[in-house]
C-alpha positions in Angstrom: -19.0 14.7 25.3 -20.1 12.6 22.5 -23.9 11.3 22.3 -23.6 8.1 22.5 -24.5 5.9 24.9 -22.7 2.6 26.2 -24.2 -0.2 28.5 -21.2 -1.8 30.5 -23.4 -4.1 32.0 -24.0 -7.2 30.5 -27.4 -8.7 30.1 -26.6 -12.2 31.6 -30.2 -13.3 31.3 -31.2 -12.7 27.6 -32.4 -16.0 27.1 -35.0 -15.7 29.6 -36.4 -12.7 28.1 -39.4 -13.0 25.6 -41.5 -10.9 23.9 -44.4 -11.9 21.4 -44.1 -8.4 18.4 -46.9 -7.5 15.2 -45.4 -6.8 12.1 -47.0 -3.8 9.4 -46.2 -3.3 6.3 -45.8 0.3 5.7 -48.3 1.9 2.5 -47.3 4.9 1.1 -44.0 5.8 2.2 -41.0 5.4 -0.2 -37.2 5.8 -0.2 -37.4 8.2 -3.0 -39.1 10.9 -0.5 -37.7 13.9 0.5 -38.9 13.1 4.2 -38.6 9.4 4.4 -35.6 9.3 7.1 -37.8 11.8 9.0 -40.9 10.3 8.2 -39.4 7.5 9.9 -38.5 8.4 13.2 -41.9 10.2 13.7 -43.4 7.0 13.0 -41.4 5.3 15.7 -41.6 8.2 18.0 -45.3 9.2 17.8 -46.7 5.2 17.1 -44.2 4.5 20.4 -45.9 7.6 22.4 -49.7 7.0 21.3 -49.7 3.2 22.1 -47.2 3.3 24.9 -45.2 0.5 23.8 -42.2 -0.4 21.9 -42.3 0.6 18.2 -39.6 0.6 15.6 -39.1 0.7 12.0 -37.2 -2.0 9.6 -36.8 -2.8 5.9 -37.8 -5.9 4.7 -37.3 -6.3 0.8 -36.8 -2.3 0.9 -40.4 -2.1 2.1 -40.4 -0.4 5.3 -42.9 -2.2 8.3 -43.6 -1.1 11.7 -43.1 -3.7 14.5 -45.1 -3.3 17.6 -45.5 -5.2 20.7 -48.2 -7.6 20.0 -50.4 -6.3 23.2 -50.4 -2.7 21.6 -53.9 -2.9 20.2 -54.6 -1.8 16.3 -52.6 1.4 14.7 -54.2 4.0 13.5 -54.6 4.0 9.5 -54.6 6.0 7.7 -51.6 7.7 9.9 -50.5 11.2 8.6 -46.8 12.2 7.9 -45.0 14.7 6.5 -46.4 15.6 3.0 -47.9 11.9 3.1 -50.3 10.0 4.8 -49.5 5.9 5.6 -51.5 2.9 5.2 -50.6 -0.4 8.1 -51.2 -3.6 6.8 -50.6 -6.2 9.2 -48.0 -8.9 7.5 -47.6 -11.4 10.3 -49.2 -11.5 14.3 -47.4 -12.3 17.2 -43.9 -13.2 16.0 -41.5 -14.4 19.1 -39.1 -12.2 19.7 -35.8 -14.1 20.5 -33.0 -12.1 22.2 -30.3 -14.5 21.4 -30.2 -14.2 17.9 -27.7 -12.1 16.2 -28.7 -10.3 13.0 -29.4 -6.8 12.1 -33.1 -6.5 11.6 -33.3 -8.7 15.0 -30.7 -6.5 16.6 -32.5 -3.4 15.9 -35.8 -5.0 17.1 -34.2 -6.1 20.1 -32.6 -2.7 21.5 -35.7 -0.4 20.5 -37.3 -3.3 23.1 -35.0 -3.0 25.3 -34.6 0.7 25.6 -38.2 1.3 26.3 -38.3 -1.5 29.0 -35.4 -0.1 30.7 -36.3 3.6 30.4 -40.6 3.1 31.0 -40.1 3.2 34.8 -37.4 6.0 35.1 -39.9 8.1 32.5 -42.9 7.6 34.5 -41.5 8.2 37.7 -43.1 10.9 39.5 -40.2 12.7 41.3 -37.8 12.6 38.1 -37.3 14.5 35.4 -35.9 14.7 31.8 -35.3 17.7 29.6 -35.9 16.0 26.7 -36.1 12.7 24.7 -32.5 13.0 23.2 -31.1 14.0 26.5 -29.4 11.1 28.8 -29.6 12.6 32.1 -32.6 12.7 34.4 -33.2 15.0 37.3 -34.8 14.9 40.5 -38.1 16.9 41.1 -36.9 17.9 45.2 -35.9 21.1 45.3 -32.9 22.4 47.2 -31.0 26.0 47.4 -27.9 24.6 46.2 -29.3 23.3 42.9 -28.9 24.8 39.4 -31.9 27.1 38.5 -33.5 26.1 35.2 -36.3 28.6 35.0 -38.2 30.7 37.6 -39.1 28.6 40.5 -37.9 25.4 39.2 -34.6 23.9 40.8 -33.1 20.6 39.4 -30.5 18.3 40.1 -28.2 15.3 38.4 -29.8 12.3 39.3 -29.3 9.3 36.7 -26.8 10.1 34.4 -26.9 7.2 31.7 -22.7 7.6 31.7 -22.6 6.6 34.5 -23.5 3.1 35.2 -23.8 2.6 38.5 -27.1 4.6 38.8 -28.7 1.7 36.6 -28.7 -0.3 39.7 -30.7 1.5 41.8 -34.2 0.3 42.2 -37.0 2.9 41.5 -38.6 1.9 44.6 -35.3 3.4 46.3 -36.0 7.1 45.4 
């Protein structure tokens, strides 16, 4: 089973959806580091964790910036890495967001936004559960005899399996 992940839904309403993003030029880390791809994710990993909003990184000019919802309140600075600590300076405030446009930079903005809309509720949700961040599949909290045993006294079972895309239409209120 490969990792990758396919939506055979189609988003019929993208031009109704808006959202207003900050844009931060990124001090201090360069191509040329041994940990810049890494350094990268943890920036939009930890930044997305801390502030509890969308965060992702792009390259403008070969510059790297941070874009963060607009409603996510200041970043920290200076923000330590590996083997480097990072400077934000804000480049541009509360940029529209326009779904409909097809480009690269906006594509990437546009599906780190999306993915943390659509996965926010299913995270939070008090009776599932997920393994980990890189793992698809989330698990319900009940437990039952017939289940798979994960670790002393903890049961789990299959609940939203992101291949499978008729789980994506069940409400959360539903469970």
């Amino acid at each position: 089973m490969s990792g990758l992940e396919t939506n055979v839904f189609p988003i019929t309403n993208l031009h109704e959806l808006s959202a207003e993003y900050n844009l931060y030029r990124v001090r201090g880390l360069n191509p040329d580091q041994d940990e810049y791809y890494a350094n990268r994710e943890i920036l939009k990993r930890r930044l997305s964790y801390l502030l509890k909003k969308p965060v992702t990184v792009i390259d403008r000019n070969d510059v790297p910036h941070v874009v963060v919802r607009s409603d996510a309140g200041p970043l920290p600075s200076p923000y330590p890495l590996v083997r480097v600590a990072v400077q934000f300076e804000l480049v541009s405030e509360k940029l529209k967001l326009d779904y409909t446009q097809r480009s690269p930079e906006n594509d990437e903005i546009c599906l780190r936004f999306l993915q943390f809309t659509l996965q926010a509720p299913l995270r939070s949700h008090p009776q599932l559960w997920q393994p980990g961040a890189a793992q698809g599949n989330l698990f319900l909290r009940r437990p039952r005899s017939s289940l798979h045993k994960v670790w002393p006294s903890t049961w789990v079972t299959p609940f939203v399996q992101w291949s499978r895309p008729k789980w994506a239409l069940a409400s959360v209120s539903e469970w």
